[in-house]
N, C-alpha and C positions, 0 to 999 in steps of 0.2 A: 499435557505440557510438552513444548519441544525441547530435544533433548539435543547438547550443546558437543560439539565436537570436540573443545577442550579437554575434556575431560573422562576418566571414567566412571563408572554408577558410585555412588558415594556421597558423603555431606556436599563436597565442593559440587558437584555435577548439578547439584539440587539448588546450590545456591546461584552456579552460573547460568539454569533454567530459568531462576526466578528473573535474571535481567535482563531475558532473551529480548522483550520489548523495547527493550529503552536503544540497542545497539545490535544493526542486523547481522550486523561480523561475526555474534557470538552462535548465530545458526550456520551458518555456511564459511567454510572453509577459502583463502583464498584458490582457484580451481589452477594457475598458472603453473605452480611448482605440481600439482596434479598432470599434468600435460606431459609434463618430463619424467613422470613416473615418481614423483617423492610425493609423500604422503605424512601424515602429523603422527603416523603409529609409525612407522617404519627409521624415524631420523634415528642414529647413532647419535649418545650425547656423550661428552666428558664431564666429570662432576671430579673440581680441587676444592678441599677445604682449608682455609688457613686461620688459627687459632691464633689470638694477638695475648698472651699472658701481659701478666704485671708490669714485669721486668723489663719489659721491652729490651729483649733481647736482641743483640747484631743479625742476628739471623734467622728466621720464624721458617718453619717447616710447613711445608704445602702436601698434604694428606688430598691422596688422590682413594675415591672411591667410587666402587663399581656398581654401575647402576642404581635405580631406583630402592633396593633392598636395602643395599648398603644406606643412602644417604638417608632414608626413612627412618633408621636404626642409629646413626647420628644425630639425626635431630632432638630424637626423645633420648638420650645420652644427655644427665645431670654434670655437671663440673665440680671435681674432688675439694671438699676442702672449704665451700662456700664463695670460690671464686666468680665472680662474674663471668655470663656469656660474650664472650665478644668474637665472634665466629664471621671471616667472610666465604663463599659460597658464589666458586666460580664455574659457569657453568658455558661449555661452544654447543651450541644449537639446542635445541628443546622437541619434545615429544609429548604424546599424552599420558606416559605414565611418569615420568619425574614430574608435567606440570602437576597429573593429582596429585603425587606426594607434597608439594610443596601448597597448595590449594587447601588437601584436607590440614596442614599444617598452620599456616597462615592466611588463609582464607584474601587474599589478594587481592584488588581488582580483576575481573579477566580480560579488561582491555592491554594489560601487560602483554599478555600469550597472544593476542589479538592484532596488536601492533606489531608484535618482532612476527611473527608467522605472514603478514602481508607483505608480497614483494611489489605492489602495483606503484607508481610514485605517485606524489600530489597533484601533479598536473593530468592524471587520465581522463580521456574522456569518454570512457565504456564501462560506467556505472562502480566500479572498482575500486573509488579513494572517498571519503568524507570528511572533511574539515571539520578542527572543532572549535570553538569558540573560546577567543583568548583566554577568558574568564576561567573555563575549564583546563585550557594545557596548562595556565602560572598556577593552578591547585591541583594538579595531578601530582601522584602519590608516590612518581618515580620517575628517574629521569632517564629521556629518551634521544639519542644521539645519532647518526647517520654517517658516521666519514666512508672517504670512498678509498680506497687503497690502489697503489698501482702495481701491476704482473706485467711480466713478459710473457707475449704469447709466444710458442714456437709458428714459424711461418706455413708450417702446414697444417697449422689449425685454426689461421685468419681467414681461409679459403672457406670454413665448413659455416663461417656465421651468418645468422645472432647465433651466439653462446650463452648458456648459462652455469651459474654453479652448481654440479651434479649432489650439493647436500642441501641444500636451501632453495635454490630457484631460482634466484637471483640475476640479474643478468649482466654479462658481462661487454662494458661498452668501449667500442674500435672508435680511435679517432683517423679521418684523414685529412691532411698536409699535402698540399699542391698536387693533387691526382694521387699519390702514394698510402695505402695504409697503415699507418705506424702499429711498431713492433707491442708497444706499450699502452695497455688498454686499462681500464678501471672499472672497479668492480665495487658496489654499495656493502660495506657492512656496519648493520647494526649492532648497536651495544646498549643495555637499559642496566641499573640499578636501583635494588628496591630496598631499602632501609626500614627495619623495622628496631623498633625500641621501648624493652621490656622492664619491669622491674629487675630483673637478674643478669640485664646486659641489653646487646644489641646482637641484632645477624643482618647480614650485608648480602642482597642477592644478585648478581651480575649475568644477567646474560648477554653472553656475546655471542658473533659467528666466528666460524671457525676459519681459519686461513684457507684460501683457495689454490687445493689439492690436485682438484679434477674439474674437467667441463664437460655439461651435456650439451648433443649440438640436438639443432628441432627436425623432430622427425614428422615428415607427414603423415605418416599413417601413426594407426593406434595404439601407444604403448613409448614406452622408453627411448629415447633416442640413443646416439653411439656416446661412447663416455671415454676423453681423453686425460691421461694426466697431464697435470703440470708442474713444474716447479716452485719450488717452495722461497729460494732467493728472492729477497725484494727487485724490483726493477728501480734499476738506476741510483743503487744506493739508497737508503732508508733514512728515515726522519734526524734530525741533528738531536742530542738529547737537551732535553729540557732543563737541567739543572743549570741555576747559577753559576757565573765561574769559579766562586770561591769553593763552593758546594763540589763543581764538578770535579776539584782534586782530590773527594773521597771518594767520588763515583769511579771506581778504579773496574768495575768490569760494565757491559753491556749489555744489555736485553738479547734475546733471542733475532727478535722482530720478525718470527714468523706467523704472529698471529695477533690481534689483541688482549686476548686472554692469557699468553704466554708470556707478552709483556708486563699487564698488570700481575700475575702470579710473579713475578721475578722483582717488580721492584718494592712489592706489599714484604715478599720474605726478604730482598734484603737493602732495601735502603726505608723501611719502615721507623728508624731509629736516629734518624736526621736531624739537628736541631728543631724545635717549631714543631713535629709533629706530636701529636698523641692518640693513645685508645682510645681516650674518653669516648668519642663519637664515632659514628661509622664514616666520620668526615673525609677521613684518611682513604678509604677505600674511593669514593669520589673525587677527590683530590688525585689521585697518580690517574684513576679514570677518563678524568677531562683532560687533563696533561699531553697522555696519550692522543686522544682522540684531536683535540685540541694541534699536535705535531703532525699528525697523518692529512687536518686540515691544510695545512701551511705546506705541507711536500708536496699535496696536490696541487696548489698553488702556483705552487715554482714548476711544473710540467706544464702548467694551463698558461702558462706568462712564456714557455717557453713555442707552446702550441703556436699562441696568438703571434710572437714574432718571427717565426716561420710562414706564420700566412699573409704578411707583410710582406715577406723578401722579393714576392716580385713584380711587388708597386717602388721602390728604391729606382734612383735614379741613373742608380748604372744595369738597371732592365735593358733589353730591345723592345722596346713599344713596337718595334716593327713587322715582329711576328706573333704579336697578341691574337692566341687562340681562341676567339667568344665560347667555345665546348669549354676550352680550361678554363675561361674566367667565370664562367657558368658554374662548373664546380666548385671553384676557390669559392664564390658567394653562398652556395650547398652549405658547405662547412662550415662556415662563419657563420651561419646561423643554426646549426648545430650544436657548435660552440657557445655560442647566444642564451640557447635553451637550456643547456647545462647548466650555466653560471645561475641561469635564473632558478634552477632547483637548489642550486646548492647558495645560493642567498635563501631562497624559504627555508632551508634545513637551518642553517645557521639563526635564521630568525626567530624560529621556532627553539630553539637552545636559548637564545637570548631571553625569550618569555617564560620560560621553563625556571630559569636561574633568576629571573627579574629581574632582568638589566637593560637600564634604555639601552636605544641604538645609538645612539652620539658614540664620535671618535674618542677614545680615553686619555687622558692627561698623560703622558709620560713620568711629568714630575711628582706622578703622587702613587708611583710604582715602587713597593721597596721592599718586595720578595719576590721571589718564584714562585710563590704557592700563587701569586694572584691570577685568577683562571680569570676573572671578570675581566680583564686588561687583554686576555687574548682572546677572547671569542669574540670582545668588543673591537677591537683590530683587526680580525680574519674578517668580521661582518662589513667590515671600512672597505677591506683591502678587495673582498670577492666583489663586492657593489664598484669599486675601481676599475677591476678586471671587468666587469660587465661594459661597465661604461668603453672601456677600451674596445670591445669590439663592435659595441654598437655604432663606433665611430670609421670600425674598418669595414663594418656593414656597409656604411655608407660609400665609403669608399670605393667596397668592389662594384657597388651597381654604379655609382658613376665610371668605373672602368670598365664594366660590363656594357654602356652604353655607348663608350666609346671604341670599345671591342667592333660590338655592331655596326656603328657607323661607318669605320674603317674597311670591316669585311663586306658591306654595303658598295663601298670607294672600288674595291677590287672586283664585285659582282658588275658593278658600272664599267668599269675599263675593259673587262675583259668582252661585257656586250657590245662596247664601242667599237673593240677591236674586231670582235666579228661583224657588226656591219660595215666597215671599213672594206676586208674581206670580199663581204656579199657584193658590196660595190664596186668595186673591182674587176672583181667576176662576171660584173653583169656591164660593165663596161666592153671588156674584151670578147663579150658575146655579141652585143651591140656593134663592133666593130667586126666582126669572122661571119655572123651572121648573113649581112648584107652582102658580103662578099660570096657566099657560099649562095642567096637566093639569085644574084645578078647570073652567074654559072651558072647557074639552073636554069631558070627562067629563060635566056636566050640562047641554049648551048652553047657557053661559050668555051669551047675544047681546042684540042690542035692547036689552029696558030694561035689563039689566045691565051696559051698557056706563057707564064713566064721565061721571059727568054726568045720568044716567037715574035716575027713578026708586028703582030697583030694585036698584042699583049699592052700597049696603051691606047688601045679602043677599050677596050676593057678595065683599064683603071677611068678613065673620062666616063664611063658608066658607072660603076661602081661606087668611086671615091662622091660624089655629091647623094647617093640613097645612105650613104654612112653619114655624111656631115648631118642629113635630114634626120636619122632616126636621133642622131645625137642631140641635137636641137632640140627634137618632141620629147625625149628621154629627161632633157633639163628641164625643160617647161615645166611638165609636168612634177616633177622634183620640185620647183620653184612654187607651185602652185596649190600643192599639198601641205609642204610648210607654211606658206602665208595664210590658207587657210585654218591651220591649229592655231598661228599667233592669235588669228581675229576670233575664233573659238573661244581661246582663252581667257583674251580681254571682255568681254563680252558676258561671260558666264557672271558674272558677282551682279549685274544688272542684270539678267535675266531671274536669275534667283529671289 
């Protein structure tokens, strides 16, 4: 039997052999974050545990533990007293010994560790992505999220791309604006939560990625690339918070917003206690989840609306159409379909979210909105709003190649003027030899020197020769001029009847 990379030797290993067939994922690793040197044994993971007691207390404590040991030794840990389990279990990046622990525990699907460990996206076309059938993602066992977060690159590390995230693989994507590369790049992180629910309670499993620390740039040769940091500050301001306004006058502090998991650890320990919510379900953990996710949508948004009207600005009417560069408007069209392709992934991401939670795609009623909690209203609106944004640049698509066609025609107009002006030039030239010529063979031909020279004597014998072998070549010089042209006109009238 093939033996599965998730895992090590164990119940789980045995069981995630036995579905090798059904899913080729579970044999092979994706190889990409390989390339950069990260591998499924080697990732650092963080494991927070957060305990939801009775009381729902204002402020629930976030129990951080170390490694695989630890959390293994958690798990099988009974609760004093006959209380219910209600445990969430948050976890930035994964490896093969927390997924056995959690595997030989819960015994999971392994397309969980399967999906977050793949960085290829949906639209690949080098065997790397498999779609699944609707039927299968609105009955999958756990829900699967994609937002893309934005960083500031420093400017000497835009030089060294593609980049990716030196803990996951990930890749980190530069957008350009009228020839320029912006400072402000975006980076995929996923986030899955797997809900289990037992007689003695529930456990909530969360994995996320971890906020982007460091970047590997690609190295051609074999082995690890150079690894830069980065900063941890959001770019450009971070997500607006999601509360109500009434709400948001108890929300009196703020998330980190250095990471996903940083955020949902913060607002599970302390706005868990908010009217509307409860233990009961691991619903709660879901709930601040998509919220989350749900906000980092939307910010992106506002960047990608910001993109798009940047690459606008010089089609506007106070442009110089007169120095349209077809290289620049070449690339402004580059972009914009770039731009294009983005949007188009992150509509399938969101669609994909939409099937997952079971919610048509229609735009949502506003009037039948009347909390915060309602997630269904905003993924349903981000799906409205990115299909908007798509549509908007499919329309500046158009746009630049009709500008781009007129780039060309223009730079056409000046490639034509400036030929005309050289044979202008030519003719000229070949005028004033036509004239100097004749003069220089008449002197020749009969030495005409001494008194022939200007000024002498003799000097209008000389012109009475000269002056009519000038008029004459000038004559044969037209002619023939006249004669070459008339024959292209009859050339060309001629041709559609010969054809």
């Amino acid at each position: 039997m093939n033996q599965s990379w998730i895992a090590w030797n164990g119940p789980y290993q045995d069981y995630v052999s036995g579905l090798s067939a059904s899913d080729p994922y579970l044999l092979q690793p994706d190889p990409k974050p390989l390339k950069c040197g990260i591998s499924w044994e080697n990732r650092n993971v963080s494991i927070r545990a957060i305990e939801f007691d009775n009381d729902q207390a204002d402020k629930l404590l976030v129990l951080p533990l170390q490694g695989p040991v630890s959390l293994a030794k958690h798990l099988s840990q009974k609760r004093k007293g006959g209380k219910p389990r209600r445990t969430a279990y948050v976890f930035e990046n994964m490896n093969r010994d927390v997924a056995t622990v959690l595997g030989d525990h819960f015994r999971m699907h392994p397309s969980l560790f399967t999906n977050y460990e793949r960085t290829v996206t949906t639209s690949s076309t080098s065997g790397g992505s498999c779609s699944v059938l609707t039927s299968g993602l609105a009955l999958q066992q756990y829900l699967s999220m994609s937002p893309r977060i934005l960083v500031t690159l420093p400017s000497t590390l835009i030089k060294h791309a593609p980049l990716r995230c030196s803990e996951t693989g990930r890749y980190v994507s530069l957008t350009r604006v009228n020839g320029m590369l912006d400072s402000v790049g975006t980076v995929k992180r996923k986030c899955f939560v797997w809900n289990n629910l037992s007689e003695d309670g529930w456990t909530s499993i969360v994995i996320c990625d971890p906020g982007l620390r460091s970047v590997v740039t690609k190295n051609e040769a074999a082995g690890r690339g150079h690894v830069f940091p980065v900063g941890q500050q959001p770019a450009e301001g971070a997500y607006i918070d999601f509360f109500a306004s009434d709400i948001g006058i108890m929300a009196k502090q703020a998330p980190p917003k250095t990471s996903i998991a940083d955020d949902l650890c913060f607002y599970l320990a302390n706005y868990s206690s908010l009217p509307g919510l409860t233990y009961e379900t691991p619903d709660i953990v879901s709930l601040f989840l998509q919220k989350i996710v749900a906000s980092l949508y939307l910010r992106h948004l506002d960047q990608l609306r910001k993109t798009i009207a940047q690459s606008q600005s010089p089609m506007r009417w106070t442009s110089d159409f007169g120095k349209l560069d077809l290289a620049a408007v070449e690339a402004n069209w580059s972009d914009c379909q770039t731009l294009e392709r983005r949007l188009q992934l992150h509509c399938l991401d969101l669609e994909g979210i939409l099937v997952q939670l079971r919610l048509p795609s229609g735009r949502p009623d506003p009037r039948e909105i009347n909390s915060w909690q309602d997630v269904a209203a905003d993924f349903q609106m981000l799906y409205h709003q990115y299909n908007h944004a798509r549509s908007w640049v499919e329309k500046l698509n158009s746009s630049m190649t009709a500008l781009a066609g007129i780039a060309g025609n223009r730079q056409a107009f000046r490639e034509q003027q400036v030929s005309l002006e050289a044979a202008v030039r030519t003719r000229n030239i070949t005028t004033l030899g036509l004239v100097f010529v004749p003069l220089v063979y008449v002197a020749t031909l009969f030495s005409m020197s001494g008194d022939y020279a200007p000024g002498r004597q003799r000097f209008w014998l000389y012109l009475v020769i000269s002056i009519p072998m000038v008029l004459a070549v000038l004559g044969v010089y037209q002619c023939m001029n006249y004669r070459g042209s008339k024959g292209k006109g009859l050339a060309h009238f001629a041709s559609p009847a010969i054809a």
